[in-house]
LOMARBA-947473 format. One record per residue (C-alpha): residue in one letter; x, y, z; residue number from 1. Coordinates in steps of 0.001 Angstrom, whole numbers, plus 500000, padded with zeros to 6 digits. Example, Ala and Ser with C-alpha at 12.3 -4.5 7.8 and 13.67 -1.06 7.14 Angstrom:
<lumdrens>
[lumdren a [512300 495500 507800] 1] [lumdren s [513670 498940 507140] 2] 
</lumdrens>
This chain:
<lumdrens>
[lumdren x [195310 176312 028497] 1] [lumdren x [193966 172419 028564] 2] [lumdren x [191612 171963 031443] 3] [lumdren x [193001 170115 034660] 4] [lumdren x [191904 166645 036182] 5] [lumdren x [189258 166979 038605] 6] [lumdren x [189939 166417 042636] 7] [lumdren x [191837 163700 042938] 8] [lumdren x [190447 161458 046743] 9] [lumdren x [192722 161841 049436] 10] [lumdren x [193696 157991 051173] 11] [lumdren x [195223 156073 053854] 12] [lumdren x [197502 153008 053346] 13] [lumdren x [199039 151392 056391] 14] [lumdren x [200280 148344 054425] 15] [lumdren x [202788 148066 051706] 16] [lumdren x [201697 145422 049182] 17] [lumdren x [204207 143105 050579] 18] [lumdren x [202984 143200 054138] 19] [lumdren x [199071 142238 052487] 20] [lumdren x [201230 139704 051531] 21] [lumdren x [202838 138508 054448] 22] [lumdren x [199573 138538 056020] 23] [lumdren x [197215 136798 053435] 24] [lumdren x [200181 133864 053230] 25] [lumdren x [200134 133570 057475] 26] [lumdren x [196285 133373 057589] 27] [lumdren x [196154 131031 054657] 28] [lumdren x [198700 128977 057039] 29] [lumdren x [196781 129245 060283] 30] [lumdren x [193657 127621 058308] 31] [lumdren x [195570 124694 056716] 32] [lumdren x [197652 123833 059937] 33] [lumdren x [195935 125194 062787] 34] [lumdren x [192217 125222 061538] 35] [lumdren x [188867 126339 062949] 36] [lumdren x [186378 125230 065248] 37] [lumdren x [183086 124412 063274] 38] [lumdren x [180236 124371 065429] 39] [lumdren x [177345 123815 062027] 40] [lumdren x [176922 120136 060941] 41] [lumdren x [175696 121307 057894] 42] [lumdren x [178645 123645 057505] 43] [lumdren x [181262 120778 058494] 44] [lumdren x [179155 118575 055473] 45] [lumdren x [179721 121332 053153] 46] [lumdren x [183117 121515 054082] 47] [lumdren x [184532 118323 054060] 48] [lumdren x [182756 117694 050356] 49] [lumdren x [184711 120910 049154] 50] [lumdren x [187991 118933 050341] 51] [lumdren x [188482 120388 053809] 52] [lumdren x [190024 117957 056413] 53] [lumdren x [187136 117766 059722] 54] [lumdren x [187582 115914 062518] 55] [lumdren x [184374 115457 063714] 56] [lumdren x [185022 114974 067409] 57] [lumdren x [186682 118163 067916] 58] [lumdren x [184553 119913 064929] 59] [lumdren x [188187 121444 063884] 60] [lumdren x [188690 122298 060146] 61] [lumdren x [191319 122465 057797] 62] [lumdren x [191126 124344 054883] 63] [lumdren x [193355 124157 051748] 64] [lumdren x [194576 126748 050342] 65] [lumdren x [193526 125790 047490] 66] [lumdren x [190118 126036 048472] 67] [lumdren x [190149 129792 049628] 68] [lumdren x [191811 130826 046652] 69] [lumdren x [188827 129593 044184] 70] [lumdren x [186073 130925 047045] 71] [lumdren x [187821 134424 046586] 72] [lumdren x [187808 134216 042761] 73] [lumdren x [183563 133458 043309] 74] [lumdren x [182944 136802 045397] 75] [lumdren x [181385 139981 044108] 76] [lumdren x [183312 143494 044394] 77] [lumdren x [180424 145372 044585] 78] [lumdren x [176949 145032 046383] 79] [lumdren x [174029 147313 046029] 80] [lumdren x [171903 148470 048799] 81] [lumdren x [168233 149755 048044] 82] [lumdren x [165690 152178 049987] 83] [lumdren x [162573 150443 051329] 84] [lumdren x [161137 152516 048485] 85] [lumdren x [163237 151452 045381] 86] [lumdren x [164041 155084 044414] 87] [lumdren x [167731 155145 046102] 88] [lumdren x [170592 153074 045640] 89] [lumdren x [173617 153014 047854] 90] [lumdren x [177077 151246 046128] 91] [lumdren x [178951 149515 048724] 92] [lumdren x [182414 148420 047418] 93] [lumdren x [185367 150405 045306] 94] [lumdren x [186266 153618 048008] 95] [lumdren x [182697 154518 048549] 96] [lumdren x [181997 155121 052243] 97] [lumdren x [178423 154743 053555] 98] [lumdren x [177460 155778 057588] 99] [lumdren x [175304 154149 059593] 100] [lumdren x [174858 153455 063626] 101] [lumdren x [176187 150669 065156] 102] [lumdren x [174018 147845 066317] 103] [lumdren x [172484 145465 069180] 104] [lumdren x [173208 148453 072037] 105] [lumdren x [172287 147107 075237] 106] [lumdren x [171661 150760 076451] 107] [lumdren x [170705 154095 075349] 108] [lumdren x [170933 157512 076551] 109] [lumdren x [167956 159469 077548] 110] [lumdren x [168266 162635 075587] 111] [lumdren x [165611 164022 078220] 112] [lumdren x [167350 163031 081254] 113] [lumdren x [171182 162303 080848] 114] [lumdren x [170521 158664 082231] 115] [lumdren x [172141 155625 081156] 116] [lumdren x [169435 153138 080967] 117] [lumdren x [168397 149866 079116] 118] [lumdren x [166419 150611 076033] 119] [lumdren x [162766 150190 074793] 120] [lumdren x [161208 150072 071502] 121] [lumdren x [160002 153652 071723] 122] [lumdren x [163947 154820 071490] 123] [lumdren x [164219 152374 069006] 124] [lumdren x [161822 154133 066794] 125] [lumdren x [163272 157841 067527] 126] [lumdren x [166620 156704 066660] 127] [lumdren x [165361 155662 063528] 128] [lumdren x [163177 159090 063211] 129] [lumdren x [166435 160440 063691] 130] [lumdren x [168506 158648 061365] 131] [lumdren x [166179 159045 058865] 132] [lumdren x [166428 162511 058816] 133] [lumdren x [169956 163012 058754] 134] [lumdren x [171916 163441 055298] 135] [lumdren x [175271 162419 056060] 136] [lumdren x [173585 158752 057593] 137] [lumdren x [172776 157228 054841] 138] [lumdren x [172238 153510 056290] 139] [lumdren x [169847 152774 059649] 140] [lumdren x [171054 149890 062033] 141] [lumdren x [169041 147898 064042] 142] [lumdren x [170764 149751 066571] 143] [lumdren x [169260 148462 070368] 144] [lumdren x [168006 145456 071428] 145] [lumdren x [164100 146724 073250] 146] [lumdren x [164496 145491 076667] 147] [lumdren x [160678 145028 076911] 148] [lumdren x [160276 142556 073607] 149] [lumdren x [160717 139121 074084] 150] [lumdren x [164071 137742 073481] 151] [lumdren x [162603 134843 070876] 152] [lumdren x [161498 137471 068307] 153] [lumdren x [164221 140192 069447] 154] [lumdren x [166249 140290 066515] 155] [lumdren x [163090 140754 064275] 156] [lumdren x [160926 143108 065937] 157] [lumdren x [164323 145649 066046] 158] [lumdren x [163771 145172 062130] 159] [lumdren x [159964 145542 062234] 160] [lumdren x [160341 148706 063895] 161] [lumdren x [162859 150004 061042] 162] [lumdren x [160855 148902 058471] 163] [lumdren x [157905 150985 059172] 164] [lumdren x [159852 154142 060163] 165] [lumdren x [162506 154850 057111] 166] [lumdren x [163301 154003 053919] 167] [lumdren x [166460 153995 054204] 168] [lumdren x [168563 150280 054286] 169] [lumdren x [169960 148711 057219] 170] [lumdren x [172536 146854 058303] 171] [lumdren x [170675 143828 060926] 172] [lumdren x [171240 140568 062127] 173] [lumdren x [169830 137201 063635] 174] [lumdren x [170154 136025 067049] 175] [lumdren x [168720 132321 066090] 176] [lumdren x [168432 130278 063353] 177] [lumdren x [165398 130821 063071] 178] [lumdren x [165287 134664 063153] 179] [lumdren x [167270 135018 060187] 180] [lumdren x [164383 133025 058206] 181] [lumdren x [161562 134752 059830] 182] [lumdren x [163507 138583 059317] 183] [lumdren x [163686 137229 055465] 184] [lumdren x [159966 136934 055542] 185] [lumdren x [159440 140650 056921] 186] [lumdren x [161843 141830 054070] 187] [lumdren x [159860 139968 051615] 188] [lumdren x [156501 141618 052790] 189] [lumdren x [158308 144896 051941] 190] [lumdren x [160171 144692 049245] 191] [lumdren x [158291 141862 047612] 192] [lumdren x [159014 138328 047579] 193] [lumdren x [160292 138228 043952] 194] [lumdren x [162839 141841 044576] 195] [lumdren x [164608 140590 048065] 196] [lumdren x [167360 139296 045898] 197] [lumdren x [167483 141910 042937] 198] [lumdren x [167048 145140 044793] 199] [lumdren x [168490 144312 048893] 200] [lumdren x [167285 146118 051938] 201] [lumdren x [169276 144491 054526] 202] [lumdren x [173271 144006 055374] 203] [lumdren x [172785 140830 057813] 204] [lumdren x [175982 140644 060336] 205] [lumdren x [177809 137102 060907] 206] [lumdren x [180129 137160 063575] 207] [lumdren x [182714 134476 064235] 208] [lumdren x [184369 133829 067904] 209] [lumdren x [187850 134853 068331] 210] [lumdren x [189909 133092 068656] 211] [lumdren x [189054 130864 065134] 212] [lumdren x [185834 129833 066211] 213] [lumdren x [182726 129513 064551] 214] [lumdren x [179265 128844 066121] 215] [lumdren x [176136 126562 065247] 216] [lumdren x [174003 129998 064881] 217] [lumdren x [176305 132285 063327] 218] [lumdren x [177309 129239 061283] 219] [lumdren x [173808 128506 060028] 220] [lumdren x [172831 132395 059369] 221] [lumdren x [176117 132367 057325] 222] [lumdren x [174653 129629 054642] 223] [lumdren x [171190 130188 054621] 224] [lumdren x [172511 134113 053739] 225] [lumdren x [174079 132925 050770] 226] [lumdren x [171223 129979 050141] 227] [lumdren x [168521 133475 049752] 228] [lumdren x [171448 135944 048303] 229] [lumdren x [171208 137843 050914] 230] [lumdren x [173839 140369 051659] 231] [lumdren x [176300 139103 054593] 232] [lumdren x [179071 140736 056510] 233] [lumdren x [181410 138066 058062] 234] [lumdren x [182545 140417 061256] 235] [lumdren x [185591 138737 063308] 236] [lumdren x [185487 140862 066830] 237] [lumdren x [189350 139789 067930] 238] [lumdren x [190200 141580 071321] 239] [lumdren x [194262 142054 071486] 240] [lumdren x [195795 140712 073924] 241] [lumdren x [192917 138539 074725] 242] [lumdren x [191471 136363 071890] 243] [lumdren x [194043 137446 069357] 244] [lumdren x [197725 138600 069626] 245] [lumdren x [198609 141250 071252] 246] [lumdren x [200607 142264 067964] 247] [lumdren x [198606 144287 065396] 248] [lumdren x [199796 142421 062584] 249] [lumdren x [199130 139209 064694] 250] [lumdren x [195734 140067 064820] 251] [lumdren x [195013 140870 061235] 252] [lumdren x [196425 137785 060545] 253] [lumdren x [194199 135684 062997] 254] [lumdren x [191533 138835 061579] 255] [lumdren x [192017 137428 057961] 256] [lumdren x [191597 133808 058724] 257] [lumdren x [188580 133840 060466] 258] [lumdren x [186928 136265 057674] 259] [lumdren x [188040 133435 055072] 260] [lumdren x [186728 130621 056810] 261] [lumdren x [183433 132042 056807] 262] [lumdren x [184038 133155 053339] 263] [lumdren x [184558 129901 052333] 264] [lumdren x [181543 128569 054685] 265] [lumdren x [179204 131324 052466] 266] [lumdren x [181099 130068 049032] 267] [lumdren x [180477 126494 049519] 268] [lumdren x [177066 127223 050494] 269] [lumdren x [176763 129090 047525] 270] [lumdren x [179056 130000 044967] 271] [lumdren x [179019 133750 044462] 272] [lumdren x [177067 134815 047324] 273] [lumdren x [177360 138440 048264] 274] [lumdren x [179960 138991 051137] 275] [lumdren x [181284 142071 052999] 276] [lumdren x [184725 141727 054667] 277] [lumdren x [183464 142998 058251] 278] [lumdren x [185003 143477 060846] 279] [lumdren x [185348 144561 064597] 280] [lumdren x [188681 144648 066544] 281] [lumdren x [188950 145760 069632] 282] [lumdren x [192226 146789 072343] 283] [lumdren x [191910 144363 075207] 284] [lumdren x [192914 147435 077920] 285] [lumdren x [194755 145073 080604] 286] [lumdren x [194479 148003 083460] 287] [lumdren x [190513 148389 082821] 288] [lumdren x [189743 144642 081812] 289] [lumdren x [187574 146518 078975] 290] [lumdren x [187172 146347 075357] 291] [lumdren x [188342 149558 073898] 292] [lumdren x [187109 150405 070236] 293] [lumdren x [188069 154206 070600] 294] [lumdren x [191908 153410 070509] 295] [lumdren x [194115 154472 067703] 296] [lumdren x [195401 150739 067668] 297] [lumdren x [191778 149731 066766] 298] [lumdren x [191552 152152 064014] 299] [lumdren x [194788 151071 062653] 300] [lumdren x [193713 147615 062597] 301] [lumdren x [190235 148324 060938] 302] [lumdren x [191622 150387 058301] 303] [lumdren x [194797 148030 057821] 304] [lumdren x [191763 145387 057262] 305] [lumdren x [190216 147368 054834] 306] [lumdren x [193143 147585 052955] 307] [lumdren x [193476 143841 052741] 308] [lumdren x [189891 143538 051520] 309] [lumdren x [190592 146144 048316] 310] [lumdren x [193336 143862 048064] 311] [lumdren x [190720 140477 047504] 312] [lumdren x [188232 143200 045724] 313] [lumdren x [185926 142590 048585] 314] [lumdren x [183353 145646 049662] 315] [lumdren x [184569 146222 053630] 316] [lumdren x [183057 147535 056890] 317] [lumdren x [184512 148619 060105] 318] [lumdren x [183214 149347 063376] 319] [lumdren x [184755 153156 064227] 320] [lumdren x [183597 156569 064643] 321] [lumdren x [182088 155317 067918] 322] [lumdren x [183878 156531 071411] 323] [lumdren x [184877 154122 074613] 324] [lumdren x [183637 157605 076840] 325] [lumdren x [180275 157416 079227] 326] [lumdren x [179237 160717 078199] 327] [lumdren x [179259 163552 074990] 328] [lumdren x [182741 164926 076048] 329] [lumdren x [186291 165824 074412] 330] [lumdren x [187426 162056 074512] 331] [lumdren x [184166 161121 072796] 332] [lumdren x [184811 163702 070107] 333] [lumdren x [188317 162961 069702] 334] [lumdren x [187337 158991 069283] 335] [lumdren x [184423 159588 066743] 336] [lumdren x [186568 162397 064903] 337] [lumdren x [189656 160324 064135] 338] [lumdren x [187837 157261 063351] 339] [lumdren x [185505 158863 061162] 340] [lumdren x [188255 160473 059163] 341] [lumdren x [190683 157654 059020] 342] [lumdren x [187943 155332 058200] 343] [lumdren x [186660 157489 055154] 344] [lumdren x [190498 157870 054217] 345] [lumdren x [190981 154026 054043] 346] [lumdren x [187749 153588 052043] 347] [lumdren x [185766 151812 054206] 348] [lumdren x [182947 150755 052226] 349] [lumdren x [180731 150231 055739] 350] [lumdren x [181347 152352 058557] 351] [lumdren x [179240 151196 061946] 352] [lumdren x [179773 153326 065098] 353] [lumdren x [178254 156564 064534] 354] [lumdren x [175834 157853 068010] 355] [lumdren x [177416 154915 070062] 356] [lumdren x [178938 155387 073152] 357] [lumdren x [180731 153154 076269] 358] [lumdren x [182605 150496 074083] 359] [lumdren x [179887 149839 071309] 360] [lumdren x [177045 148969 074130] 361] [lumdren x [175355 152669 074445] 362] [lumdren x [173192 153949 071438] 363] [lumdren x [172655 158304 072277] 364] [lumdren x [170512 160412 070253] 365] [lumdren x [172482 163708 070820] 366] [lumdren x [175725 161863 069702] 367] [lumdren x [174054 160882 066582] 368] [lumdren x [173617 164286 065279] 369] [lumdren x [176942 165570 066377] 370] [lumdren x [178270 162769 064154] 371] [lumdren x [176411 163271 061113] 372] [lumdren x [178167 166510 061202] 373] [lumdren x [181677 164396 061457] 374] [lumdren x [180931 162163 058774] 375] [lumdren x [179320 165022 056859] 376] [lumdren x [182855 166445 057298] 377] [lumdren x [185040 163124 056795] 378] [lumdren x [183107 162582 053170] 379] [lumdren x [183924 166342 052182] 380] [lumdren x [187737 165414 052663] 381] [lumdren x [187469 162528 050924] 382] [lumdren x [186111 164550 048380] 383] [lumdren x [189225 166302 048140] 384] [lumdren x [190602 169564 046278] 385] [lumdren x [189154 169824 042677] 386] [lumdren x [191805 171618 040225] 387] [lumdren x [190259 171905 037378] 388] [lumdren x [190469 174849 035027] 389] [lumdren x [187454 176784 036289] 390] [lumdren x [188234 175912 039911] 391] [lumdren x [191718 177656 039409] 392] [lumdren x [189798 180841 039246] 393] [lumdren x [192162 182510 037227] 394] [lumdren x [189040 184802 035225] 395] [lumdren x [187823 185645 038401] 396] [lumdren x [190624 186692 040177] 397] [lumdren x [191916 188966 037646] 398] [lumdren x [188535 190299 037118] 399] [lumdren x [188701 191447 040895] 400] [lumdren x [192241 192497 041181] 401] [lumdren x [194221 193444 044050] 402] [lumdren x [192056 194733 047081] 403] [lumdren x [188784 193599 045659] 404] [lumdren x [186226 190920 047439] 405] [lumdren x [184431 188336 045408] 406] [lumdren x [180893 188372 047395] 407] [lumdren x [179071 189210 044252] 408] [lumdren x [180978 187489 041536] 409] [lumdren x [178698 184484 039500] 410] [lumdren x [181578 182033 040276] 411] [lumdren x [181512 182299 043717] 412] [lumdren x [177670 182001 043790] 413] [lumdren x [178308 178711 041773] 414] [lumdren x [181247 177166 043697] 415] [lumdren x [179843 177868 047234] 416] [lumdren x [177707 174909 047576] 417] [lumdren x [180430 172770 045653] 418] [lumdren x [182788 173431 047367] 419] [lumdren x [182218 174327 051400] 420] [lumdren x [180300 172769 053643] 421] [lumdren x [177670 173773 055754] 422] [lumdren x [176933 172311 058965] 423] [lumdren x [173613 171822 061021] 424] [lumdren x [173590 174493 063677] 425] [lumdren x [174814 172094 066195] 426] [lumdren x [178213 173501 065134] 427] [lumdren x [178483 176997 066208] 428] [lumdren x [179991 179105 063860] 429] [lumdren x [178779 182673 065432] 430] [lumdren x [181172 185479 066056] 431] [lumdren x [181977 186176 069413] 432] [lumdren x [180086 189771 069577] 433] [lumdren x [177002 187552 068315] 434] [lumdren x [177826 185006 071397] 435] [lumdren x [177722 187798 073676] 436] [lumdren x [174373 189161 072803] 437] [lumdren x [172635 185885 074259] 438] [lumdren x [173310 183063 076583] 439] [lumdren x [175918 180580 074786] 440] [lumdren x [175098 177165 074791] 441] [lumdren x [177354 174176 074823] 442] [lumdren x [177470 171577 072162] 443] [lumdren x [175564 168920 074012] 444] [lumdren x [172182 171657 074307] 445] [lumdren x [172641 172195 070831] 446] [lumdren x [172373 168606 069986] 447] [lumdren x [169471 168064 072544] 448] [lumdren x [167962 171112 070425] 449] [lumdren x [168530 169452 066962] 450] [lumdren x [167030 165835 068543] 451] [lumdren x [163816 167806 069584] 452] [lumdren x [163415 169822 066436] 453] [lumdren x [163821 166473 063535] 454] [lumdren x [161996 164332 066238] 455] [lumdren x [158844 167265 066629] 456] [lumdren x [159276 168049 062746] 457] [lumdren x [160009 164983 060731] 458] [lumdren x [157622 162646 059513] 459] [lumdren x [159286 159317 057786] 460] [lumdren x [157111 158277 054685] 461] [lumdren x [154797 155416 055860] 462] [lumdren x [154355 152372 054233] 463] [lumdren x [151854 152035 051843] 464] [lumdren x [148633 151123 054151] 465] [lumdren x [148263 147122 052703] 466] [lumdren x [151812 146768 052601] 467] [lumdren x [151945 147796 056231] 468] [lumdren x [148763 145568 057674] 469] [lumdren x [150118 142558 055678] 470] [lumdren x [154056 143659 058046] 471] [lumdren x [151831 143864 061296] 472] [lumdren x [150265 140303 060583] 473] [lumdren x [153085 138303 059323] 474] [lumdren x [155055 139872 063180] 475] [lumdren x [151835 138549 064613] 476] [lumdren x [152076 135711 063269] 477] [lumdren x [155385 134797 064361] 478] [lumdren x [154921 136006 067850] 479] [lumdren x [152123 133650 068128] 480] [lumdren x [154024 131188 067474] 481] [lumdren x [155929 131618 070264] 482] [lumdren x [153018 132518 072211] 483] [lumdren x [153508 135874 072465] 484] [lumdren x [150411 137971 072706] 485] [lumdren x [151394 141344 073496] 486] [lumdren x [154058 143501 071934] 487] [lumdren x [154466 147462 072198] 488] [lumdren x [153950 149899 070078] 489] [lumdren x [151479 147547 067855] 490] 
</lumdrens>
């Protein structure tokens, strides 16, 4: 009997190849008629030399189609992410699906006392502790924004604080022109000035303003990104309803045309540049005034997205597997859960939102580890059902025959691992006699348990010692430029 193909990957598709259609041909529209608000004089120079029509007054842009069509053909299907340490690689493109916390929370959830407060660099650094310890997180974030640290060098001391406590990658982002350049520089010092381009350590976020907007910042980050080939995900944030039809294929089409202006932006910057096809829709919630990101519209939409950037060949993110609740309950699992599932259906290459709570503003350690288990769980689906010829277990099974048990056959001792799989003990998986015999605890004490134990047990690797004086100066450095003299945890 010929052996059988392996698993084949379970997926999602919420667009026929005719609606990607429909929707590529409407956006391509909305940027030759309607246009977009370009906020960048260099960016509105670049564009009118690549045959865009500006009118400077109103800093409104119209781009040919012409135009996006040769950016797209420019753009790389696959990026590569590398550890601080060069001995990982993470693919980001094709249906490969890579976790990581969502960034710039405003507050963060003491795991010691429940509260809701604004965050400082110390829960910065355990979050990263944290992450770096899980195995289904394979990306950090630069996930709060210390509410202690001056807001000039913000953006890059989040990144300083990474960089000494994982080696994993991270996904980041500037909050000035002027960050971007100086977070380059602290990348350089680790990775080495001469690697930053070869072997990437960074994802840097460039978000445009729904509706169709794009500003003198985000604008600037954007080409000086693809100037030092550095890895950038163009993230349109629409809110439906609000800054984008209330329609979900309104929205992807408004979605789509702000990506590929700032695709274009990047390409006519730099031709080829490495570009992720971000994104972060929200449900406007008209009863609430709120941004919901937990709603099954939202994860339609990101997912639909995702589809239509496997359509261009583009590597995608999303923002999901994050919960609109206040607190570790069922809505907050039944947010992160589908998210996290659908999103590793619809291959999305990124996925941001894991330990965030209260609309994508609350970063909580104890959610964190509860969704490592999730995504552990979403990329064993994905994995699907291998049917090959020794996974058929046909030996085996007639070896043990009716009434039999297979606890101490060889192929069960070598398919366990393969194919089941085991989670952290914050998933209780005890027998109810077991439960009886001691107090049970609820999830969120189990988590709480799991923070304490990686936080008390794990040590990151350190940066080599020179490596890590020559980080500390070139941060002092730039603070003093500002005339900063003190900054925690230094």
């Amino acid at each position: 009997m010929p052996d059988l193909p392996s698993a084949t990957r379970p997926t999602l598709r919420l667009l026929t190849a005719t609606d990607i259609e429909s929707i590529h041909n409407a956006s391509l529209r909305i940027l030759e008629k309607t246009g977009v608000v370009v906020k960048n004089a260099e960016a509105l120079n670049l564009l009118k030399k690549s045959g865009c029509e500006v009118e400077s007054q109103e800093k409104t842009v119209r781009i040919p189609k012409s135009l996006v069509k040769e950016c797209l053909r420019k753009t790389r299907p696959i990026i590569k992410l590398h550890s601080r340490d060069g001995k990982s690689e993470l693919e980001i493109g094709r249906n490969n699906t890579v976790f990581n916390p969502g960034s710039s929370a405003v507050y963060f959830s003491d795991h010691l006392t429940g509260e809701i407060r604004q965050p400082f660099s110390k829960d910065l650094v355990q979050l990263v502790r944290l992450v770096d310890a899980l195995k289904y997180i394979q990306a950090q974030s630069t996930a709060m924004v210390p509410s202690e640290v001056p807001e000039e060098i913000g953006d890059l001391y989040r990144l300083y604080l990474v960089l000494k406590n994982t080696t994993k990658p991270t996904i980041t982002g500037a909050f000035t022109k002027q960050g971007l350049i100086d977070m380059k520089r602290l990348l350089e010092v680790v990775v080495g000035k001469d690697k930053i381009a070869n072997k990437p350590l960074a994802i840097f976020d460039c978000c445009p303003s729904s509706p169709l907007m794009w500003s003198d910042t985000t604008c600037q980050n954007l080409i000086d990104c693809a100037r030092f080939n550095l890895q950038a995900e163009i993230i349109p944030a629409p809110q439906m309803g609000a800054t984008s039809p209330v329609t979900l294929a309104g929205t992807l089409v408004q979605f789509n045309a702000e990506f590929l202006s700032g695709l274009v932006i990047s390409q006519t910057a730099k031709p080829g540049a490495p570009v992720i096809y971000g994104g972060s829709p929200t449900t406007f919630d008209m009863k609430y005034l709120s941004s919901r990101l937990g709603s099954i519209e939202n994860i339609m939409t990101a997912c639909a997205a995702a589809q239509i950037a496997k359509h261009y060949e583009l590597p995608c993110h999303a923002y999901l597997g994050l919960s609109d609740s206040k607190m570790i309950d069922a809505q907050c699992g039944i947010e992160s859960g589908v998210g996290t599932t659908l999103a590793a259906l619809a291959g999305v290459n990124v996925v941001s939102g894991p330990g965030m709570l209260i609309f994508e503003n609350c970063q909580s350690l104890e959610k964190l580890v509860i969704d490592n288990d999730i995504c552990g769980m979403a990329l064993r689906f994905i994995e699907g059902i291998n049917t090959n010829l020794e996974a058929l277990a046909l030996n085996v099974i007639s070896k043990v025959g009716p009434g039999g048990h297979y606890l101490g056959e060889s192929h069960t001792l070598k398919w366990f691992d393969k194919e089941q799989l085991m989670p952290s003990d914050v998933i209780d998986r005890s027998t109810l006699e077991a439960t009886r015999k001691q107090k049970p605890k609820e999830l969120l004490a189990r988590a709480r348990e799991t923070v304490d134990k990686i936080l008390n047990e794990h040590v990151p690797e350190p940066l080599p010692v020179d490596t890590e004086d020559d980080l500390k100066e070139a941060l002092i450095e730039i603070a003093n430029r500002y005339k900063i003299k003190t900054l925690p945890i230094l």
